[in-house]
N, C-alpha and C positions, 0 to 999 in steps of 0.2 A: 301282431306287433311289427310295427318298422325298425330297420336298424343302420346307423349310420357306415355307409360304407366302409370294409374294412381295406379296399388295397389301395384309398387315399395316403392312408396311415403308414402302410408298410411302406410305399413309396416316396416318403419322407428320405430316404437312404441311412439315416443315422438311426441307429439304435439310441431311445431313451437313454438307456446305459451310458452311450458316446456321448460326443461334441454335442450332438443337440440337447443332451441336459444341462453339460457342462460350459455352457455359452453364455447363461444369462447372469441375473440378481435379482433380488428381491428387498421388498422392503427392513428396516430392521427393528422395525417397534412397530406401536401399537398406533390404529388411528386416530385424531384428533378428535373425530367427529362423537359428537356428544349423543344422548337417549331419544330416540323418538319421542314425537306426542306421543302418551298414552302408552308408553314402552314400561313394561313390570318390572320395576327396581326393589320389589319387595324381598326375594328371595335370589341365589345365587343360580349362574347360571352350571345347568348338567351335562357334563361330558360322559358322556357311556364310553366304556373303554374294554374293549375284546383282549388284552395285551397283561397278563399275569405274569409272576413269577418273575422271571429274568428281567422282563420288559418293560416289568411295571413302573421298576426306578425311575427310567426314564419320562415316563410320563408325570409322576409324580413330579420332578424338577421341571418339569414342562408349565406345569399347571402352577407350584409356587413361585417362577418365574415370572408368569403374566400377572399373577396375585401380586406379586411386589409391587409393579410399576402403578398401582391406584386407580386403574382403569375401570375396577369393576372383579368382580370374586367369581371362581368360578370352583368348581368340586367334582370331585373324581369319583366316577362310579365304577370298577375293575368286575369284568362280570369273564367266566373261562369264555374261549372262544367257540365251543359246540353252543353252545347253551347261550352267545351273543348272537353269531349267525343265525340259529334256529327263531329267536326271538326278534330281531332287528325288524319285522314288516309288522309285528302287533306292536313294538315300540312306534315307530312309523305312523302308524294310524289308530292308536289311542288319543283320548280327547285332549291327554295334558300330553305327552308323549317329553324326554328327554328333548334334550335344546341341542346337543352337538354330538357327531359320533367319529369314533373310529373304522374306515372301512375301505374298498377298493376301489381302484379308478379302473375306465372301461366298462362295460355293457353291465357290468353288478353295480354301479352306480345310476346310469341311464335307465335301466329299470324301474328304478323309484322314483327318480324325476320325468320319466313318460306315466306315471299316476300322481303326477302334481302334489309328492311328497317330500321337496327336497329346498328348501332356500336358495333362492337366485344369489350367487355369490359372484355378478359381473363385478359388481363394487369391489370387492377385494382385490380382485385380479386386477381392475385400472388403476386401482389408486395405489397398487405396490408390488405388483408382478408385471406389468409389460413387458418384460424382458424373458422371459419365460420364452423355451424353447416352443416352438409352434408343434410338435409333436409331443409334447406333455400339456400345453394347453387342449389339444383335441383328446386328449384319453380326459379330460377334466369339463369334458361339454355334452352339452346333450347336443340329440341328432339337428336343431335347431341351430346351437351352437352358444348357449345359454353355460355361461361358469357354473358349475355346481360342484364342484368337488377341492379341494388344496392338498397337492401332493408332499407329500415330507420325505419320501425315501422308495429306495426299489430293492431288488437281492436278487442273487444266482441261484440257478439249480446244475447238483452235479450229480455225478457215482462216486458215494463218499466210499472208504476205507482206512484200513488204518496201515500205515508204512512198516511197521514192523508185521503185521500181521500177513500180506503180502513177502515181503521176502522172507517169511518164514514156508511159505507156500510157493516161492518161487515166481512168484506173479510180477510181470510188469505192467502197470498203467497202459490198456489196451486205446487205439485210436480209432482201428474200424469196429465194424461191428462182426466181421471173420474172428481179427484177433479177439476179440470180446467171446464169442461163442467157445471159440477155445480153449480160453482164459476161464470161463464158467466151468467147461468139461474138467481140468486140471484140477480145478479146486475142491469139486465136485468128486472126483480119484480119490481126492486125502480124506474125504469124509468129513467138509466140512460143508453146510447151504452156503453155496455162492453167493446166493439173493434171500433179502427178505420182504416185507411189507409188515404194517402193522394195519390190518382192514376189519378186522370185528369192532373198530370203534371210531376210523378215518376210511372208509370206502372210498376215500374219493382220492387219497394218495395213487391207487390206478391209474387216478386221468392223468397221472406225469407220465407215466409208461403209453399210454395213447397218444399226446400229446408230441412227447421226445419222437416215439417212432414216424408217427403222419409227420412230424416235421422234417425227420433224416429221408421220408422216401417220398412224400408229396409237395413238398414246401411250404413257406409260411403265405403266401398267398390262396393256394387251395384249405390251406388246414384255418385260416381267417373266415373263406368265404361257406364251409364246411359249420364252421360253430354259429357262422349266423344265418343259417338256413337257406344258404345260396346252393348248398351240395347235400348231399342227401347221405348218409349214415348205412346204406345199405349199398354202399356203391361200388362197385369194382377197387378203385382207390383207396377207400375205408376194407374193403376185406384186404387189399397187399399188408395193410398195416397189420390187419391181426394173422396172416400166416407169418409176418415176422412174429408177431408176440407169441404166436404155441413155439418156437422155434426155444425162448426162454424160460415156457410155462415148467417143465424139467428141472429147475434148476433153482428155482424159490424152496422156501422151507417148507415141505407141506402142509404146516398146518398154519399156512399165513392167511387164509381166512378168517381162522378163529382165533389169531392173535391179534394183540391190541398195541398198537405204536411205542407205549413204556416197554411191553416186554421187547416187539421186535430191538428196539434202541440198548434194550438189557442187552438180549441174545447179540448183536452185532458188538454194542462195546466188550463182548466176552470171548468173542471170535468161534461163534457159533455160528453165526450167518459172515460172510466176509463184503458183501457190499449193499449200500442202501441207496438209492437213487430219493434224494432228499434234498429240499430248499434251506436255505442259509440259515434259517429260524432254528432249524433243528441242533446244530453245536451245540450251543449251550446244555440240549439235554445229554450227551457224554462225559461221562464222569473227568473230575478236573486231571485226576493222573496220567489221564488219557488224551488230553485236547494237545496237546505238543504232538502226538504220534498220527493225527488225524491228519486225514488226505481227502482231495475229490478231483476226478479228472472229468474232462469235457465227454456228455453220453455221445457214443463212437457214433461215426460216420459210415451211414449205409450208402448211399449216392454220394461220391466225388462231383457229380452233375450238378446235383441240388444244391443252390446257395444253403449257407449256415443261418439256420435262425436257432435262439434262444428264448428261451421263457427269462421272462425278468419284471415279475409282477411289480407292478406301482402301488403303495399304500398311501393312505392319507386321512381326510376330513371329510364328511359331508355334515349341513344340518337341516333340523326340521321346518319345514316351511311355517308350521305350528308356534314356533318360537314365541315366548312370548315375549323376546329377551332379542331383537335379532339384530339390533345396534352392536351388543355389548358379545352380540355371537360372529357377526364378523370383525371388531374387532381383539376378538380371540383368534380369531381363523387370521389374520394379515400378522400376527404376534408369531404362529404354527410355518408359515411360512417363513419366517425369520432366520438370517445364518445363526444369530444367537442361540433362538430355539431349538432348532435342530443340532446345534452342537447339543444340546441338553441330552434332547430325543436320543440321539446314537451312541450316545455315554451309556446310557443305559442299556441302549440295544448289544451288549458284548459284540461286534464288531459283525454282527448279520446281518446290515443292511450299509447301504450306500446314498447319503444324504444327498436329497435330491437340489436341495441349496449349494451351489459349485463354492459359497464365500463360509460354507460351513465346516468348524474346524473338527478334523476328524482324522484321528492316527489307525491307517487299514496295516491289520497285520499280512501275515501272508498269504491265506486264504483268502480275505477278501479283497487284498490286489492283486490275486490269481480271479479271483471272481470278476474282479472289475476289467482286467484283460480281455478277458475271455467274453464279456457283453458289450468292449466296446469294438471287438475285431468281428463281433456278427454282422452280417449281411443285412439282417431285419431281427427284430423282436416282437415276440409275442405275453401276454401277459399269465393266464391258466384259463385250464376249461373254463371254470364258471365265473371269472370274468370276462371273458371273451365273450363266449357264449348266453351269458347273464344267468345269474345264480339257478332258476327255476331248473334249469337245464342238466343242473349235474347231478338230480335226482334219478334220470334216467340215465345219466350214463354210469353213474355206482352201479345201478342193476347192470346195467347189459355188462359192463369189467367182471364182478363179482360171479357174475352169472357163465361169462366165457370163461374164467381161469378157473372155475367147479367144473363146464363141463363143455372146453372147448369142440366137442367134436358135432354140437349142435348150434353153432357159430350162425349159421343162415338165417334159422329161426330167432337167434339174439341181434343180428343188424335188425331182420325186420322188424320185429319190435320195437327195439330202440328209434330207429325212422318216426316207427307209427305215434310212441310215447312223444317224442320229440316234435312231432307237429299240434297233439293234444293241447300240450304245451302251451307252445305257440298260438295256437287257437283262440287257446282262453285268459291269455296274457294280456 
């Protein structure tokens, strides 16, 4: 597999997050343009939708919003997101396969459209995105530079806690990562997990702790050129990261292997565990008596040296090239792009994401204008392992995380694997 350069991107200087999201417009309705010859008007067009529970409202006003304007129908299919991602490439390439989906911008998009399974959506983007920031248009392109994706939003990652729970412990919001180690030991004294994870059922929550750390000590340049097979996983630079991480392996709950994300989110809303390095999605699962007392600070600083980069995944659209529908599927996707829409979309999202429409109306409480601070004062951004790196990828790095925090002290034999799994990979991609 090829992969589109990543220190084009970085060298944008703006973070997605910043000015360069917030620069452009987009169209605000639907396109004029009518059905193809030969275009199936028989049945409605399918949206697969990864986004349950909290999030779903959202989409649901999404979808009767473009149902209003008489463009054409379209229906909502709400599938959990294990069991969306797991499924998305048999959806893909089934003979009748879904018309529209929910999913990531970045290398877990380009993935599907370098197997020529993804609708060319230059059309959308000329006829009502030009204005789009040139760093959200290239996470929305393949390595060609073919539109294939419509971005509707992005979100922060922090070290959440909770403010009461903290100065009952005495703890203050750590900047470095000294104070932080510290800060762990203290909390650790009173007999409470500092840290948790929830991995018997999200292994791949890990890759924020790999992630967070190659970024605080390598930067978002080598940890870009690192996920797309420019650097190697067994490298001097990849071990500095994980002698930080035994440095915290002490300090999680021990049995955060075999806990599953509701309880860790249980045990943490109980102040059983006191901090959870978790993406903006997650709020919502914290019980409501609780979300006033809810914190998260910026993951601390190990290099002063090292510019700041952040994780600040882009969500959106891609569809089937399959289509049978692919009129009435881009103009749903120039609707999806809409400030209207996206006002819809983030109503529903409880305040976890940041519309990537700058004309989209959207009340951020204080978390998410702490979150939105915080990704537009980054250096660079980055998006997660397995968009970065493209989904296939983060099957081997769940092993080699799950594999180091069981039995860090045989760390050499888990780089090299991971390398060797990680070119396999690549191989047969």
């Amino acid at each position: 597999m090829t992969h589109m350069p990543r220190r084009r991107l970085a060298a944008l200087g703006v973070s997605i997050a910043a000015s360069a999201l917030l620069a452009g417009c987009v169209a605000t309705g639907g396109t004029a343009a009518g059905p193809a010859v030969g275009e199936d008007e028989s049945g409605p067009l399918v949206l697969q939708s990864r986004f349950t529970d909290a999030e779903k409202g959202g989409m649901e006003q999404l979808v009767a919003g473009f149902n209003e304007l008489g463009e054409g129908e379209v229906e909502l299919n709400s599938i959990p997101t294990s069991t969306f991602n797991a499924q998305l490439p048999t959806y893909l390439t089934s003979a009748t396969p879904p018309d529209v989906y929910t999913w990531y911008a970045g290398q877990a998009t380009r993935d599907f459209a370098e197997q020529d399974l993804l609708l060319d959506l230059s059309d959308v983007w000329e006829s009502g995105m030009g204005d789009f920031s040139p760093a959200l248009r290239e996470l929305s392109q393949t390595e060609d530079g073919t539109e294939v994706f419509v971005p509707t939003g992005y979100y922060w990652w922090g070290v959440y806690y909770f403010k009461s729970d903290f100065e009952k412990l005495g703890i203050e919001p750590p900047t470095t990562w000294d104070e932080f180690l510290a800060a762990c030991d203290q909390i650790k004294s009173q007999g409470v997990n500092p840290l948790t994870m929830g991995l018997s059922d999200n292994a791949w929550l890990a890759s924020a702790w790999f992630d967070y750390l190659d970024l605080r000590i390598n930067g978002g340049d080598y940890h870009l050129d690192l996920l797309s097979g420019d650097e190697s996983f067994d490298s001097p630079e990849v071990r500095a990261v994980f002698d930080e991480f035994a440095k915290v392996l002490p300090f999680f709950d021990p049995a955060v292997l075999g806990t599953s994300h509701n309880q860790a989110m249980s045990d943490f809303a109980q102040g059983k565990s006191a901090m959870y390095l978790l993406g903006a999605w997650a709020q919502p699962s914290v019980p409501e008596d609780r979300r006033d007392d809810l914190a998260f600070f910026q993951f601390p600083i190990i290099d002063p040296d090292v510019p700041v980069a952040e994780e600040a995944p882009t969500d959106g659209f891609i569809a089937s090239v399959k289509s049978t529908r692919p009129q009435l599927a881009k103009r749903f996707l120039e609707y999806v792009a809409s400030a209207e829409a996206q006002s819809m979309l983030m109503k529903g999202q409880q305040g976890t994401a940041l519309a990537a429409n700058p004309e989209a109306e959207q009340t951020l409480d204080e978390l998410a204008s702490q979150g939105k601070e915080m990704l537009e004062s980054a250096a660079q951004v980055t998006q997660f392992f397995n968009r970065d790196a493209g989904d296939a990828l983060q099957g081997p790095a769940d092993a080699a995380l799950t594999q180091f925090i069981a039995q860090p002290e045989n760390i050499d034999a888990i780089l090299e694997e991971w390398q060797a799994a990680a070119e396999r990979v690549r191989a047969g991609s």
